[in-house]
C-alpha positions in Angstrom: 106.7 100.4 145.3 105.1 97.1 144.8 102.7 96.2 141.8 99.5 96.6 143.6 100.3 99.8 144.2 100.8 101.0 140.7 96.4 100.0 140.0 95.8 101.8 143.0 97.1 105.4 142.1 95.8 104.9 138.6 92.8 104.2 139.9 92.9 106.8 142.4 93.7 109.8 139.2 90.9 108.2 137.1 88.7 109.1 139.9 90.2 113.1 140.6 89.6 113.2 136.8 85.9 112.4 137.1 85.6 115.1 139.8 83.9 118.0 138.0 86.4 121.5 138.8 84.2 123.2 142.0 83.6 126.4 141.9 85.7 129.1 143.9 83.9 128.1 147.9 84.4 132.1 148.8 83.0 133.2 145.6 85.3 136.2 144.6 84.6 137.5 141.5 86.7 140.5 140.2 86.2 143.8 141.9 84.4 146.7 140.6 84.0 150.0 141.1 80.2 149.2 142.4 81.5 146.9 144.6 83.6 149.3 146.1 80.7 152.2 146.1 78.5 149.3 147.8 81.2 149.5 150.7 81.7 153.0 150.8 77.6 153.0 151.4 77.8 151.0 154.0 80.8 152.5 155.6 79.0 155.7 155.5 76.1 154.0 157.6 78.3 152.9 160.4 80.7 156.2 160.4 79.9 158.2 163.3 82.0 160.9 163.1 80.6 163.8 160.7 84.0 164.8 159.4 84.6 160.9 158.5 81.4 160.8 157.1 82.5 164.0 154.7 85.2 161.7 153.7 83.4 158.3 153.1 80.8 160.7 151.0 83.6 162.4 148.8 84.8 159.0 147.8 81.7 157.6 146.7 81.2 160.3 144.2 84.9 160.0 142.5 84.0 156.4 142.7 81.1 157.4 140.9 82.6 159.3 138.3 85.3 156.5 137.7 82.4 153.9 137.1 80.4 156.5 134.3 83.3 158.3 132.8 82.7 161.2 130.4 82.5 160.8 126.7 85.0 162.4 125.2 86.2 162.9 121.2 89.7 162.1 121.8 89.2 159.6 125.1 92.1 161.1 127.2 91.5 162.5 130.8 93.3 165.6 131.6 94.5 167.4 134.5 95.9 170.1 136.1 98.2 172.9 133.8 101.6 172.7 133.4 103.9 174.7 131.2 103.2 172.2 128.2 99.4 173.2 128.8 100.8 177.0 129.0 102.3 177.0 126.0 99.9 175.2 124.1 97.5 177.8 125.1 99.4 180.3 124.5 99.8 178.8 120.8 96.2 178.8 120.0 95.5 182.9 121.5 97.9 184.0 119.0 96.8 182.1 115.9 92.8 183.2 116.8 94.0 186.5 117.8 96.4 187.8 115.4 93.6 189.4 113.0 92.5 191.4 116.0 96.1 192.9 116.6 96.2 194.1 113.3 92.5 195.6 112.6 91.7 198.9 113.2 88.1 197.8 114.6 89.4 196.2 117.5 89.9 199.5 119.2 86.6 201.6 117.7 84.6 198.5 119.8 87.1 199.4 122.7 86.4 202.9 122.7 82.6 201.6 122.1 83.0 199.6 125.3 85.2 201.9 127.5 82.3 204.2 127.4 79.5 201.7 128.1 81.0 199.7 131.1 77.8 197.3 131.1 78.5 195.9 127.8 82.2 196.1 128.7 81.6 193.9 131.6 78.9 191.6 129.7 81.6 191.3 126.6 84.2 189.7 129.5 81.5 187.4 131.3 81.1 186.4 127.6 84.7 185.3 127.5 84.5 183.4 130.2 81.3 181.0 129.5 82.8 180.6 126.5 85.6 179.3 128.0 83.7 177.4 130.1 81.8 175.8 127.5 84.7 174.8 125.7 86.5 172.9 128.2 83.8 171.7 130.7 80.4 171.3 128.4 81.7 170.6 124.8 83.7 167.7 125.9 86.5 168.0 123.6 88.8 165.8 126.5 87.4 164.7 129.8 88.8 167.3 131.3 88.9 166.9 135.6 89.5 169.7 138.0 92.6 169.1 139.5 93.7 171.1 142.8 91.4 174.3 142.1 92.2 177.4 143.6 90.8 178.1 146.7 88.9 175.2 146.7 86.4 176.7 144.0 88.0 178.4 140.6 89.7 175.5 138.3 93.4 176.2 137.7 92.8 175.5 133.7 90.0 178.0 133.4 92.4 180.9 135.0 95.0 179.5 133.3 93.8 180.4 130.0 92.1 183.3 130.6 95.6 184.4 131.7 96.9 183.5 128.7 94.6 184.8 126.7 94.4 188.7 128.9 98.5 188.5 128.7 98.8 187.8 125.1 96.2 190.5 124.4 97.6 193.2 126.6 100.8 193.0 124.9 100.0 192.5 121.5 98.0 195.2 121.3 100.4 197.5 123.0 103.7 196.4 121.5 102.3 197.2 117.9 100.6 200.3 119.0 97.3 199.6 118.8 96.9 201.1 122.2 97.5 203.8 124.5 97.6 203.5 127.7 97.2 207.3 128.8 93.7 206.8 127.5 93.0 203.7 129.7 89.1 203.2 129.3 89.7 202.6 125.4 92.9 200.5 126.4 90.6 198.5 128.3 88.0 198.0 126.3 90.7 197.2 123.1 92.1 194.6 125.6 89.0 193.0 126.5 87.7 192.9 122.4 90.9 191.2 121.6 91.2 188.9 124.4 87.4 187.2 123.5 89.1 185.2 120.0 92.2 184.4 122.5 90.3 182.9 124.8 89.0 180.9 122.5 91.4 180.4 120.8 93.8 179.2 124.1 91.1 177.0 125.3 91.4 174.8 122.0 95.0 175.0 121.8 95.0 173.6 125.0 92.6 170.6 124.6 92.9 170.0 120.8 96.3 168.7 120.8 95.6 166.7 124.1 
């Protein structure tokens, strides 16, 4: 390296340093979810195929749902039910359902009910919007339906209603409050009892997330 060179590269830095940083020539940003649901919109438009087409259209709306999430009081996403979820569940129908097991009014309404089978069957449909309410509407967690049965019926939803009809069939026959021989009061008793469990499983379920 000679002396003349040494000037040179200084000179030649000096001018790099000048250079203002250019921006990125292809213009990538980060991507978002509306980028991606800008894709999927156009993929849709050049699919042919209407099964493909299904497809494209199914994962624009979980892209959706990713980019406006649901508000939720504890911020956790759940999904499906597993034997944690079970036993949570199971937890909460016996704390809201223990009073029921041991009152003597749980099985004058079920006799009540076993002989008017339209409020028997509006006391169950009762159950389940409650149920409904508790885990889809009130937004306790952001609760997503995971694998439903059939295509249609949420596992979590039959899952505590399950655990809720189980608990109270048992309880109330183990300590007697029932009898079976007489199976219109049985079911009515059962179907009394199970509305607090339902409840009561539902938030044992979500509440502890």
């Amino acid at each position: 390296m000679t002396d003349s060179d040494a000037p040179d590269r200084r000179d030649r830095r000096d001018r790099e340093r000048a250079v203002p940083d250019q921006a990125d020539p292809t213009g990538s940003t980060e991507p978002t979810v509306e980028d991606l649901i800008e894709e999927l919109e156009t993929l849709e438009g050049v699919v042919d195929d209407t099964d493909e087409r299904r497809k494209v259209r199914e994962a624009m709306r979980t892209a959706r749902d990713l980019a406006t999430p649901k508000p939720s009081v504890f911020g956790k996403v759940v999904r499906g039910f597993d034997r944690g979820d079970i036993a949570e569940a199971f937890l909460g129908s016996v704390l809201f359902g223990v009073p029921m097991l041991v009152e003597g009014g749980t099985t004058e309404i079920g006799a009540y009910l076993g002989g008017n089978p339209a409020f028997l069957v509006g006391t169950a449909l009762v159950t389940v919007l409650l149920v409904v309410g508790i885990i889809y509407v009130a937004d306790f967690q952001d609760v997503r339906v995971y694998r439903p049965i059939l295509g249609v019926v949420p596992r979590r939803l039959v899952g505590v209603l399950g655990v809720a009809a189980f608990t109270s069939v048992v309880g109330l026959t183990a300590w007697g409050q029932i009898d079976w021989a007489d199976p219109a009061v049985a079911l009515g008793s059962t179907v009394v009892a199970a509305l607090p469990m339902a409840v009561g499983a539902a938030l044992g379920d979500l509440l502890p997330g």
